[in-house]
N, C-alpha and C positions, 0 to 999 in steps of 0.2 A: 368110870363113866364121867365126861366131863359135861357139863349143863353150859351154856353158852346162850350167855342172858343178852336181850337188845340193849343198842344203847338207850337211853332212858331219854334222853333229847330228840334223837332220831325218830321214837315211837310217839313221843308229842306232837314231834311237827307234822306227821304222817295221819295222825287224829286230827290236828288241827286241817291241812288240807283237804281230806275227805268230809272234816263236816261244811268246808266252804264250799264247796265242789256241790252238796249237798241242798245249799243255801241256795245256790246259783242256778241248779236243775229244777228245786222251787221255786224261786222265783219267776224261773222262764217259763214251768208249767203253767202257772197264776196269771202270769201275763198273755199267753196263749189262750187258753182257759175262757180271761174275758174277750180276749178279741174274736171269739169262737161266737160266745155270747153275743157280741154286736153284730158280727156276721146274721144270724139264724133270728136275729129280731128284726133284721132290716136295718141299722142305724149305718150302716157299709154294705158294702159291693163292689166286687171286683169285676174286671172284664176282660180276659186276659190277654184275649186276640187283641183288643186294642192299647193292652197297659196303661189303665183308668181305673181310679180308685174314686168312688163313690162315697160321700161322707157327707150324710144329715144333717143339717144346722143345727139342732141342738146341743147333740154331741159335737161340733167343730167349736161351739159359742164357749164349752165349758173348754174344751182344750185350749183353746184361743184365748181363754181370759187368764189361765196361769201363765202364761208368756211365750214367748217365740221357740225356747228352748224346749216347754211341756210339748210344746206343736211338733217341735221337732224329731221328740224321743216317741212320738206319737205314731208318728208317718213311718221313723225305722224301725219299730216294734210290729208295724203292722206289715212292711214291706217283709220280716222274714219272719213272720206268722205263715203272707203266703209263698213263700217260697217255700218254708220250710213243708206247707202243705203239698205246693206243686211235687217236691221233691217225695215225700210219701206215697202220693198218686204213681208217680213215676215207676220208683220200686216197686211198687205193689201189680203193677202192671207187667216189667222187666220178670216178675217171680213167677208170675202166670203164666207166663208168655213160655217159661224154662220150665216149667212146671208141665204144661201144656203140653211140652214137643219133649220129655221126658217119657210121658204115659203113653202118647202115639208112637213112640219104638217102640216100647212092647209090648203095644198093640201088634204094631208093623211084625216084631217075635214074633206072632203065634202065639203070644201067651194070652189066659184069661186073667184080665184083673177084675178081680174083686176087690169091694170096697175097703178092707184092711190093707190088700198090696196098692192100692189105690193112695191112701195114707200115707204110707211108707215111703212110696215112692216121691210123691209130694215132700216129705221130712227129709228126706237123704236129700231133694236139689235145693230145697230152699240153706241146707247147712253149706251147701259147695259152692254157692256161690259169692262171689268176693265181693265185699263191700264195697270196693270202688267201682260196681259193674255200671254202675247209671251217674253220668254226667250231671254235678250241680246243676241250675239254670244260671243262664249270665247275668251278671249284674249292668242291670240297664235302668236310666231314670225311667219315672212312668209321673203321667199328669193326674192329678186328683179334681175334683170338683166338688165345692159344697153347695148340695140341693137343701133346697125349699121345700118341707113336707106340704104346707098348706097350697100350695098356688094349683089353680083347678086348669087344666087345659094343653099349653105348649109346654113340651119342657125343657126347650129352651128359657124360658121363663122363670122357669123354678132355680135353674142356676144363680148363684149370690155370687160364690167365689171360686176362679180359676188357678192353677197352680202347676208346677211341677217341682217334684222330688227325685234327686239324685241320691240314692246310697252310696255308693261308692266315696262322695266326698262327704256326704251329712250336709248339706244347702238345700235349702226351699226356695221358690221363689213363689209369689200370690200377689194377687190384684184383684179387685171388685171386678162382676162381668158386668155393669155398666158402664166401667172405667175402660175396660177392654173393648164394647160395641161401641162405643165413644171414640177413641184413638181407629178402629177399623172405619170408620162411618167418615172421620177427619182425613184419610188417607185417602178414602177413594173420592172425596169431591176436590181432590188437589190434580 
C-alpha cells in the first residue's frame, strides 16, 4: 500500500488562500452588515425607480471629512450592497416563481399534495435550478443626494449636496444645491 502524501507547499498555499477568501467573505459580511444598519435607521435610502441614493448629512459630514477616496469606497460599497440586495430579491422571487408552477402540475396530476410532498417538491426545484437562471442588474450610474435632517417643511430645502456616481468607472461628481439653483436660476435669466 502506497500512502501519497501532499505536497507540503501546495497545502500551504491552499490554507493560505482559503483563509483570505475567508477574510474577504468577512469583511464583505461587516461591510453589508452596517450598510443594512444605516438602511433600517434611516441614515440612507434608496429609490430604485429613480436610481437615487439618499444620504443624511451627518453620516455624508463624517464620510466627507476622511477624504474624496473614503466618499468614494463609500458610494461603491453601498452601490453593491444594493445590488447585491436587488439581485437576492430577484432570485428569491425566480425560486418562487419555479417553485410555484412546480406544485400546480401536480396539482394539474391529480395528485394530493400534502405538506411533506409539498417540501420535497419545493427542495428537488430550488436544487435544479442553475445559478445563472436570474440576470445580474446593469450597471448604471445613479445620483445621490445629501438631505438635511433638521429643515421643517419643503424638501427641496433639506437638500445640501447633489451628485452622481458611476461604478463602473469609480468617479463622483458633487456640487452644493445652492451652487446648482444658482448656475439653473443664471441660465434662465440669459
Amino acid at each position: 500500500m502506497k500512502i501519497r502524501l501532499k505536497n507540503p507547499l501546495k497545502a500551504w498555499r491552499e490554507h493560505r488562500k482559503r483563509k483570505a477568501d475567508l477574510k474577504d467573505l468577512h469583511q464583505t459580511a461587516s461591510v453589508f452588515g452596517s450598510l443594512e444598519t444605516l438602511m433600517t435607521k434611516g441614515l440612507l435610502a434608496w429609490n430604485q425607480q429613480e436610481r437615487r441614493l439618499y444620504v443624511a448629512e451627518p453620516l455624508a459630514i463624517v464620510m466627507l471629512g476622511r477624504g474624496a477616496d473614503h466618499w468614494q469606497r463609500f458610494l461603491n460599497n453601498t452601490y453593491l450592497y444594493l445590488m447585491n440586495r436587488l439581485m437576492a430579491e430577484a432570485w428569491d422571487k425566480h425560486v418562487r416563481d419555479e417553485q410555484r408552477k412546480a406544485v400546480n402540475e401536480r396539482v394539474a396530476q391529480g395528485v394530493k399534495v400534502n405538506p411533506g410532498e409539498l417540501d420535497r417538491i419545493r427542495r428537488a426545484v430550488r436544487e435544479q435550478i442553475e445559478s445563472d437562471a436570474v440576470q445580474p442588474p446593469k450597471i448604471e450610474p445613479f445620483e445621490f443626494f445629501v438631505i438635511n435632517d433638521h429643515v421643517e417643511g419643503d424638501a427641496k430645502a433639506a437638500i445640501t449636496y447633489v451628485g452622481e456616481y458611476n461604478p463602473d468607472t469609480e468617479n463622483f461628481v458633487m456640487a452644493a444645491w445652492d451652487d446648482v439653483k444658482l448656475a439653473i436660476y443664471n441660465a434662465k435669466q440669459k
